[in-house]
C-alpha positions in Angstrom: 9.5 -27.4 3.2 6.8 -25.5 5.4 7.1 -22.1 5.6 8.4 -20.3 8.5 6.1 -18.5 10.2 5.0 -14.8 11.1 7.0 -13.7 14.2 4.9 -11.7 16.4 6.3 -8.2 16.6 6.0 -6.0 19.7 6.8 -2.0 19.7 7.5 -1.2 22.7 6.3 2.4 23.0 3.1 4.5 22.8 5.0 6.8 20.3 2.8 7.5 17.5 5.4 8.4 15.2 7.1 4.8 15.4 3.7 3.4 15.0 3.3 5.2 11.9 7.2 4.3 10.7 6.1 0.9 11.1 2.9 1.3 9.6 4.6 2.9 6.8 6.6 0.1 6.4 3.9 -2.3 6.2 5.3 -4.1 9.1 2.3 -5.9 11.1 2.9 -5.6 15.2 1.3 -4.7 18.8 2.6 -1.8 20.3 2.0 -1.1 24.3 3.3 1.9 27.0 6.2 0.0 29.2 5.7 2.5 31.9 9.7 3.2 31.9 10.1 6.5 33.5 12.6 8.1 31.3 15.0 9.9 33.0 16.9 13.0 31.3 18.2 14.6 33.8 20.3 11.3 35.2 23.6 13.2 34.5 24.6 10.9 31.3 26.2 11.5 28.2 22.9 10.9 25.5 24.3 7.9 24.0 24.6 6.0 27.0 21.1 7.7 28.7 19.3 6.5 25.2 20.6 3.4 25.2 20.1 2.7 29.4 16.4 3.7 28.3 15.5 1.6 25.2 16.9 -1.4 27.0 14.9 -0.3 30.0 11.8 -0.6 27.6 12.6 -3.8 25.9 13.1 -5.7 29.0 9.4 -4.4 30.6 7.5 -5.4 27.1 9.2 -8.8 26.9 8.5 -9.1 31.2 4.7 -7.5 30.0 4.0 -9.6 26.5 6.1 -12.7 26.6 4.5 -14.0 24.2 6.2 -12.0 21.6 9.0 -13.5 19.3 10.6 -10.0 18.7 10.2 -6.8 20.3 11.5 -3.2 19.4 11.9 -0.2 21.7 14.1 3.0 21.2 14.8 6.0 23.3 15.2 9.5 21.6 16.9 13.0 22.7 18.4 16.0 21.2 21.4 17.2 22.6 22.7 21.2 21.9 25.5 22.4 23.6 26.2 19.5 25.8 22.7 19.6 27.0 20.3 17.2 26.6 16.6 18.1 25.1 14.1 15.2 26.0 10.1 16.2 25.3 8.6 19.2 26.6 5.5 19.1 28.8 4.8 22.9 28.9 4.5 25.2 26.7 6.8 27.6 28.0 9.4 24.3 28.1 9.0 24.0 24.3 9.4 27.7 23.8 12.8 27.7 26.0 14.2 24.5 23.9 13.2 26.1 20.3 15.2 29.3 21.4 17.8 26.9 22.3 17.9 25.5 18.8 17.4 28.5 17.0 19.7 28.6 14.7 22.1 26.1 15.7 23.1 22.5 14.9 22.0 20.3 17.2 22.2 16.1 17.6 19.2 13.7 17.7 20.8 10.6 19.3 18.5 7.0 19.4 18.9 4.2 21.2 17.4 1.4 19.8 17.2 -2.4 21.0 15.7 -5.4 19.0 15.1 -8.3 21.5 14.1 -11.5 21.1 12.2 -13.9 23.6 15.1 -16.4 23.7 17.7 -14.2 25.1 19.3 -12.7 21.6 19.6 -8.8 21.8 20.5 -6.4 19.0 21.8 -2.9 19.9 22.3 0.1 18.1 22.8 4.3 19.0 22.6 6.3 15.6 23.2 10.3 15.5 21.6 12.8 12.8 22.5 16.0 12.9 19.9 18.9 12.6 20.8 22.1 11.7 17.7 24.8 12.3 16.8 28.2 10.9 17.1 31.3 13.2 13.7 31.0 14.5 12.0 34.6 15.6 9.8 34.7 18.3 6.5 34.5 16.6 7.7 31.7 15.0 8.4 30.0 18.0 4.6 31.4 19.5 2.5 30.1 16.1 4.4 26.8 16.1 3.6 26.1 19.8 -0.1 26.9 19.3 -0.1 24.4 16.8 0.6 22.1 19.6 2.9 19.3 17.6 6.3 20.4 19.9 4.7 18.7 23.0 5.9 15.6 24.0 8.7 15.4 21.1 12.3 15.2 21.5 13.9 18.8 21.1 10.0 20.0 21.0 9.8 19.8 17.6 8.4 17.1 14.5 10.0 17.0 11.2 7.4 14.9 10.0 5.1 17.7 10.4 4.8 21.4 10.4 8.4 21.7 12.5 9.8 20.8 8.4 9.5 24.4 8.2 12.1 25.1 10.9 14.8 22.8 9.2 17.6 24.0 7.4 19.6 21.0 7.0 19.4 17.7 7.9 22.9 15.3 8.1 21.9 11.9 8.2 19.2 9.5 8.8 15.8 11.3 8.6 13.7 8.8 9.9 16.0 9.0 13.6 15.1 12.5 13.5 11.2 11.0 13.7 12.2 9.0 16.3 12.7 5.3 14.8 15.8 5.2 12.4 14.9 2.1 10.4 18.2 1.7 8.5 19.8 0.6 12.0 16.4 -0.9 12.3 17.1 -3.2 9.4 20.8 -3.9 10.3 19.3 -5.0 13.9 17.0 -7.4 12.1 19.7 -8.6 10.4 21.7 -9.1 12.8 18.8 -11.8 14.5 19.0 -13.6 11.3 15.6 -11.8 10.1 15.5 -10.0 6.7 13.5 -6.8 7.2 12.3 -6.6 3.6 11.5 -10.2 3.1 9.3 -10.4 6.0 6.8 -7.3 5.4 7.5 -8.6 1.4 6.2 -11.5 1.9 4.6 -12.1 4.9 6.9 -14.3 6.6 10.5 -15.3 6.9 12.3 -17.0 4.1 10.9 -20.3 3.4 14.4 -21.9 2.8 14.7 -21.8 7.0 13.3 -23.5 10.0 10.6 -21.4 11.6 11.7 -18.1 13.3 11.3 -19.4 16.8 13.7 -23.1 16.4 16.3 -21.1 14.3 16.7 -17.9 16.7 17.0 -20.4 20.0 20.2 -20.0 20.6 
């Protein structure tokens, strides 16, 4: 039987960090910015804010690139003390959210939606929680100059220097980076596509129809 064929993957975000968890994972795909103005300050509880957003995101790339069999977008905040932390612009806004975290546990809550060209939608919200050190303020001041807080949820990048504020982290890493591929996989899996399988071997399993006649449904 001929083997099924590569789905064409789309990442709907200009994130670097989920291009590099991809990357990481060998996965091939295009990535674009939808242009979805993500709003914060809407008034929502995070998991329903992150999950009004990723679906947001997924519907503009698969309006944008329909010529993509799968495509993958995720919102991420932090929340502390009922208040939700999305990424600073300033400076002084990173500054003000670090102090906020300083010393605290706080939640990184994701949103993430795996959609498919025929319809088929696979949603997820997953939760880490992030304990940090009590952070003084030179801390704060050299970690800001180093310039990784901009533009990250909760102003800070475990992947990277903002490791060293971390005391504890309780549950999936990778979420905290902005991309939790364990609900990742379970979304794949969900579509009938085995994560592993496909960046293993290239394609889906052989013992199927191509991707695109067994996923319209």
């Amino acid at each position: 039987m001929e083997a099924a064929r590569q789905p064409r993957i789309l990442l709907a975000s200009a994130s670097p960090e989920r291009r590099r968890i991809l990357e990481g994972l060998g996965l091939q795909f295009d990535a674009i910015a939808t242009g979805v103005k993500e709003e914060n300050d809407a008034g929502l509880p995070a998991r329903e804010l992150v999950a009004r957003h990723a679906a947001a995101k997924a519907d503009a790339a698969l309006e944008q690139r329909p010529d993509h069999d799968l495509v993958i977008a995720c919102d991420t905040v932090a929340e502390c003390d009922g208040t939700i932390l999305g990424s600073p612009r300033t400076d002084d806004e990173a500054r003000a959210m670090l102090r906020a975290l300083s010393g605290k546990t706080h939640t990184i809550v994701s949103g993430l939606v795996v959609a498919t060209k025929a319809g088929q939608r696979a949603n997820r919200i997953v939760e880490t929680a992030v304990t940090f050190c009590t952070l003084d303020d030179e801390t704060i001041d050299a970690y800001v100059r180093s310039g990784e807080p901009l533009h990250k949820a909760g102003a800070y990048g475990i992947q990277g220097l903002g490791a060293l504020l971390v005391e504890r982290v309780d549950g999936s890493h990778t979420n905290v980076q902005g991309l939790p591929v364990e609900a990742l996989a379970d979304s794949f899996a969900e579509l009938d596509v085995n994560l592993m399988e496909l960046v293993a071997r290239g394609s889906l399993k052989t013992n199927r129809p191509g991707w695109s006649e067994t996923n319209r449904r």
